[in-house]
C-alpha positions as CSV (number, residue, x, y, z in Angstrom):
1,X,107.7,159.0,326.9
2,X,106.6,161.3,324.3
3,X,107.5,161.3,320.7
4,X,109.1,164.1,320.1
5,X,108.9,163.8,316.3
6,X,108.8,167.1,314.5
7,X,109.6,169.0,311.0
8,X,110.2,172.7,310.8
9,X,107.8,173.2,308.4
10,X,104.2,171.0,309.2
11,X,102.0,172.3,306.3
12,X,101.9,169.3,304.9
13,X,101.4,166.9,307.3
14,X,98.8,169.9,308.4
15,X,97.0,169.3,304.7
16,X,97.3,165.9,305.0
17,X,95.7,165.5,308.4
18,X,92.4,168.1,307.1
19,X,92.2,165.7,304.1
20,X,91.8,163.0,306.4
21,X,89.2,164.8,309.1
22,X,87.2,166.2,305.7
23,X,87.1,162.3,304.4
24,X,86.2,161.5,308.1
25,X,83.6,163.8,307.8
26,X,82.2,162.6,304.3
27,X,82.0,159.1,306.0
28,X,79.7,160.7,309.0
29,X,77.2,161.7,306.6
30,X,76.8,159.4,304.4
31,X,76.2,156.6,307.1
32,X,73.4,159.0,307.8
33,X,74.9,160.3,311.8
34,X,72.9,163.1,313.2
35,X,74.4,166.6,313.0
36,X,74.8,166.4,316.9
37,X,77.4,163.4,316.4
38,X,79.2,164.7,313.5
39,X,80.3,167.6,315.7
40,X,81.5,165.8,318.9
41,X,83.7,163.2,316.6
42,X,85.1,166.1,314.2
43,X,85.5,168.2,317.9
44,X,87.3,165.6,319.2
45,X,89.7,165.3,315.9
46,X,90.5,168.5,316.3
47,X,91.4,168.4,319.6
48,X,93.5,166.4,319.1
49,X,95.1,167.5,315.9
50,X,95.8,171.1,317.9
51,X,97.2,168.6,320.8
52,X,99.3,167.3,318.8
53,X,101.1,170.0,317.0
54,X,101.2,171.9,320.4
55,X,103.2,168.8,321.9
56,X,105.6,168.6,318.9
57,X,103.8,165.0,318.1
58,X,103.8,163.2,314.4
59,X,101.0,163.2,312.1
60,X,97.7,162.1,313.2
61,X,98.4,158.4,311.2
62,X,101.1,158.2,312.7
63,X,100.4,158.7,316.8
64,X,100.8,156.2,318.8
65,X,99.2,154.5,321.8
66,X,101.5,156.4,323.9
67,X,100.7,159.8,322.1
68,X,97.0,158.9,322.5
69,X,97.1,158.0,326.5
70,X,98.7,161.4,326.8
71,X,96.1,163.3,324.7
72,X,93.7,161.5,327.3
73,X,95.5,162.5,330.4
74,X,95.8,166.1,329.4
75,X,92.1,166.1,329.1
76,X,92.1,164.7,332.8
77,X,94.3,167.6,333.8
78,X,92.4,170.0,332.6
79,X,89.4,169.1,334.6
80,X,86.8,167.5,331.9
81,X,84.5,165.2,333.5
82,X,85.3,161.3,332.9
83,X,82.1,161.3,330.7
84,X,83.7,164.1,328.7
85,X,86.9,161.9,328.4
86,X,84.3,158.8,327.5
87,X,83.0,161.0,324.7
88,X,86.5,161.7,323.7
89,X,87.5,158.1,323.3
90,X,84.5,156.7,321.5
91,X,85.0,159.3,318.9
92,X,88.4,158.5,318.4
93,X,88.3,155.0,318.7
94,X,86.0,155.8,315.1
95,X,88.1,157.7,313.8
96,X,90.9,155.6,314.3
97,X,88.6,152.6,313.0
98,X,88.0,154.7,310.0
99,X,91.8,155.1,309.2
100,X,92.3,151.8,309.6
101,X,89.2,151.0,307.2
102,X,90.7,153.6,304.2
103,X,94.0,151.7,305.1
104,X,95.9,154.8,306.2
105,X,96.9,152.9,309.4
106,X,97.9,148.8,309.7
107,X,95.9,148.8,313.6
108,X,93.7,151.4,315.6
109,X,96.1,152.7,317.9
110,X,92.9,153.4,320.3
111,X,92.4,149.7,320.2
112,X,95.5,149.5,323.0
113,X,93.6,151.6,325.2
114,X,91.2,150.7,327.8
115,X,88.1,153.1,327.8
116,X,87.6,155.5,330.6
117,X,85.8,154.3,333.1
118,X,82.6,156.7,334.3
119,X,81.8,156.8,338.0
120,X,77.6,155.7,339.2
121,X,76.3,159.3,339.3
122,X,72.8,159.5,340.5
123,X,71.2,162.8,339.4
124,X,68.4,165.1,341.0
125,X,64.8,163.9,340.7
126,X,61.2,164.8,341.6
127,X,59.6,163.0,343.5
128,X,55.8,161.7,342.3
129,X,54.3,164.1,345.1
130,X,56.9,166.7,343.1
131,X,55.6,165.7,339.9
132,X,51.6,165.9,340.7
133,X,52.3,169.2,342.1
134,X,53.4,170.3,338.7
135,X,50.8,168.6,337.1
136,X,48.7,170.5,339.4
137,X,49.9,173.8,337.8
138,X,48.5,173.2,334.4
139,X,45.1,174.6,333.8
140,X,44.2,172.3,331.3
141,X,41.2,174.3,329.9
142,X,44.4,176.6,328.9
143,X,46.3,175.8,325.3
144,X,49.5,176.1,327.1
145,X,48.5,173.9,330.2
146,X,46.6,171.2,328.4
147,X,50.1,170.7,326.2
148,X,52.3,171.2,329.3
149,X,50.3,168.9,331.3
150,X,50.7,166.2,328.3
151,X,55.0,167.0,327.9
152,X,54.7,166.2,332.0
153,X,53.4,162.6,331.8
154,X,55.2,161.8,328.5
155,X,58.7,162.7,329.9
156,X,57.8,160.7,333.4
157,X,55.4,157.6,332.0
158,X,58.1,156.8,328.8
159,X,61.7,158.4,329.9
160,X,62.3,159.5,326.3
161,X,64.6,162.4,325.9
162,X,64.2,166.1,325.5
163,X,65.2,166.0,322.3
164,X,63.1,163.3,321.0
165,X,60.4,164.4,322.7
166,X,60.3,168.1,321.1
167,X,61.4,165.9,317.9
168,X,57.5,163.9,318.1
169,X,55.2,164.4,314.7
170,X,51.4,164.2,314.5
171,X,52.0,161.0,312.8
172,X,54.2,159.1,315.4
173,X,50.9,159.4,317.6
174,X,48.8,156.1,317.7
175,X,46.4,156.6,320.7
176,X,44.4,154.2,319.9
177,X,46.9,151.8,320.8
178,X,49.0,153.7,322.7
179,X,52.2,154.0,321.1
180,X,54.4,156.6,320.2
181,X,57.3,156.3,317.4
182,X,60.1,157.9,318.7
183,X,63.0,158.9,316.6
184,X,66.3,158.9,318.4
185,X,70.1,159.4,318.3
186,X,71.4,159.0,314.2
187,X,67.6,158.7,313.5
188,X,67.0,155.4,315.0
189,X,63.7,154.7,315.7
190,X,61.6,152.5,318.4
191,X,58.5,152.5,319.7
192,X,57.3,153.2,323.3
193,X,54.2,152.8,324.9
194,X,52.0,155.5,327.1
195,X,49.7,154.8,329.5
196,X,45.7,155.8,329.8
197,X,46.7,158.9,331.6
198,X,49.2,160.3,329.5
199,X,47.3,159.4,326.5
200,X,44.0,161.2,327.6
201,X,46.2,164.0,328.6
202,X,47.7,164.0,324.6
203,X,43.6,163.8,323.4
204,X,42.5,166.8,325.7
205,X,45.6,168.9,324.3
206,X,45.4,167.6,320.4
207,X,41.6,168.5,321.0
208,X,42.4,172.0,322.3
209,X,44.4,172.5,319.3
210,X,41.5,171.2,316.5
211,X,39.0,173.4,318.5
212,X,41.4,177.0,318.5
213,X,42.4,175.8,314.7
214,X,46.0,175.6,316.0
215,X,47.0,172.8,314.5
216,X,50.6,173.4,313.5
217,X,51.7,173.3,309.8
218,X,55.0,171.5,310.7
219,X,53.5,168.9,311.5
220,X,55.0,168.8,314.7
221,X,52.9,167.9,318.1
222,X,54.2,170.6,320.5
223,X,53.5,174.1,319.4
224,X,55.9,176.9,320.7
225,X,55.9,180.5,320.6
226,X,54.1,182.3,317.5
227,X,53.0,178.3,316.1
228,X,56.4,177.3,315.8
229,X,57.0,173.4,316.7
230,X,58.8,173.9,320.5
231,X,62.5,173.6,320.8
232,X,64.7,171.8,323.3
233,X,64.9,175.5,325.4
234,X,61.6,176.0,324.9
235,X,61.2,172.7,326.8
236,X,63.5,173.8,329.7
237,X,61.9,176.9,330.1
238,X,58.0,175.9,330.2
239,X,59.2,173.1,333.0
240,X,61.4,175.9,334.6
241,X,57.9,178.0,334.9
242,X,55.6,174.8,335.9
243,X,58.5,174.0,338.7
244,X,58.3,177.9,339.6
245,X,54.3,177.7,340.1
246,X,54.1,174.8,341.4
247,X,56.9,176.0,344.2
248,X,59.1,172.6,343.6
249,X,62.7,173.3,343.5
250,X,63.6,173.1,339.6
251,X,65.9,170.2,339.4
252,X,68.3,170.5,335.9
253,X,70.8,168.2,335.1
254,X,71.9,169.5,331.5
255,X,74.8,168.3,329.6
256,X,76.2,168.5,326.4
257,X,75.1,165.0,325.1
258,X,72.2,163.7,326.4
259,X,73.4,160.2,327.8
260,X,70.6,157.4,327.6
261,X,68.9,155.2,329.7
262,X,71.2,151.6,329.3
263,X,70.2,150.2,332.3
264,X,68.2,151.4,335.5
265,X,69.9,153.5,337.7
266,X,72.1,155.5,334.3
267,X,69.7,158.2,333.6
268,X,70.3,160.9,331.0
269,X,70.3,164.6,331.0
270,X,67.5,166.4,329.8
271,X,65.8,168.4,332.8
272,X,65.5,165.9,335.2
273,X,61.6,166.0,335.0
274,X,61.1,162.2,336.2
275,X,64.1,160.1,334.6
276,X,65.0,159.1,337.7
277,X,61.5,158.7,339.4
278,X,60.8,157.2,336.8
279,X,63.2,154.7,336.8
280,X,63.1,154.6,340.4
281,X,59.5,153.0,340.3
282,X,60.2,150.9,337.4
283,X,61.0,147.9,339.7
284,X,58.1,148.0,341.4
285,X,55.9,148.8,338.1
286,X,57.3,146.2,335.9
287,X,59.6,144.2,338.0
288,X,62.6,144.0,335.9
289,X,64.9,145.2,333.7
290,X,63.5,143.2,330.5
291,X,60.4,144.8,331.2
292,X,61.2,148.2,331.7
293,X,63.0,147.9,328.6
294,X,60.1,146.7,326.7
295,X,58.2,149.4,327.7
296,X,61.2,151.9,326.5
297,X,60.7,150.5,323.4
298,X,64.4,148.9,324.1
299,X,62.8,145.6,323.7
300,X,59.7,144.1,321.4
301,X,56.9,143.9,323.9
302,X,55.6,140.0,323.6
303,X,52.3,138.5,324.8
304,X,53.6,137.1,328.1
């Protein structure tokens, strides 16, 4: 049953509980979490902050297990997706943590509650005929197809993410033995290896650059419009118009955080462009899950 605990006049349990999200906030940084993060935890603080002074519920230090399972269940009600609830959870389990750690709470009220449990969702995929039809589509002669042709086989021979892929620097290429340094969620980084074709493909389009004098003063691989280093829609939209020539249904499976690749068979949500294909083939490729870790980068490769 709820707690209907409530003063007539909140401002200052209001101040305190901004205090805390502000403190929350300066923790975030300083342990270096990516801009992306900081929003969905301080989003879900304030969800439930506004929750709770809509219900008539104490202080944020002061909710309960009880008060929490409700917060949950009204994010149920409303329709959010159980990931969205997930997301929810995790960032108020560290939030709660956090308290706990400043010792503004004795226990983690979250620490009563059992995490929402996401339902096996397998999303849309191309198929490798789907893919080499795409590929087909970029004229590599062309600036714009040679790198298109090269974002293709990246995104289907390593299974990094959009973001991380638009995120590549000159200087995470080694070709020569390659690898790619790939930067990932907080800044975490590991290496993945590409195979002959994709790395050819990177060599014709790096070459194209060096011969039009386009090589980008960011620093960045993938040029955009007007020399800019290619954003995360500019990604979308050049395999939107590859899909589009290529007359293979565009297959998009966007989502507010982009979920990784834990185990085969949980893929992640940039545009679909081979995360499941290529996971699909990884049994047969490399026959099991330690192996297609290792060649995610999840795992050190080793001489066996």
């Amino acid at each position: 049953m709820r707690n209907l605990t409530q003063t007539p006049n909140c401002s200052a349990n209001c101040a305190l509980s901004a205090t805390l999200r502000d403190g929350f906030a300066l923790t975030l940084r300083a342990e270096g979490r990516s801009p992306k993060t900081l929003r969905v935890y301080l989003d879900a603080v304030d969800q439930l902050r506004a929750f709770a002074r809509e219900q008539g519920m104490p202080d944020l230090p002061t909710l309960t297990a009880e008060h929490l399972r409700e917060f949950l269940g009204n994010l149920y009600a409303r329709s959010n997706k159980p990931a969205t609830v997930s997301n929810r959870y995790r960032a108020l389990s560290r939030f709660f943590d956090w308290l706990r750690e400043e010792g503004a709470v004795s226990e983690s009220p979250m620490s009563r509650i059992k995490p929402p449990q996401i339902p096996a969702q397998i999303l849309p995929h191309y198929d490798a005929g789907e893919v080499e039809a795409m590929l087909r589509a970029c004229d590599h002669s062309t600036l714009a197809g040679a790198r298109d042709r090269a974002i293709i086989l990246m995104l289907f021979d390593t299974g990094v993410r959009g973001g991380e892929l638009v995120g590549l620097n000159l200087a995470d290429l080694d070709l020569s033995r390659g690898t790619v340094l790939v930067r990932g969620k907080d800044g975490r980084e590991r290496v993945v290896s590409i195979g002959s074709r994709t790395g050819l493909a990177l060599n014709r389009y790096l070459r194209t650059l060096q011969r039009r004098e386009a090589l980008p003063p960011h620093g960045g691989v993938w040029v955009g419009q007007g020399a800019d280093r290619l954003t995360f829609d500019g990604l979308r939209m050049l395999l939107q118009r590859r899909a589009q020539k290529a007359r293979v249904c565009f297959r998009e499976s966007m989502h507010s955080g982009e979920r990784r690749l834990s185990r085969p068979g949980r893929l992640a949500a940039i545009p679909t462009i081979c995360r499941l294909s290529w996971a699909g083939q990884a049994a047969r490729c490399f026959g099991t899950t330690r192996r297609l870790q290792q060649r995610r980068g999840r795992l050190p490769l080793t001489s066996g």
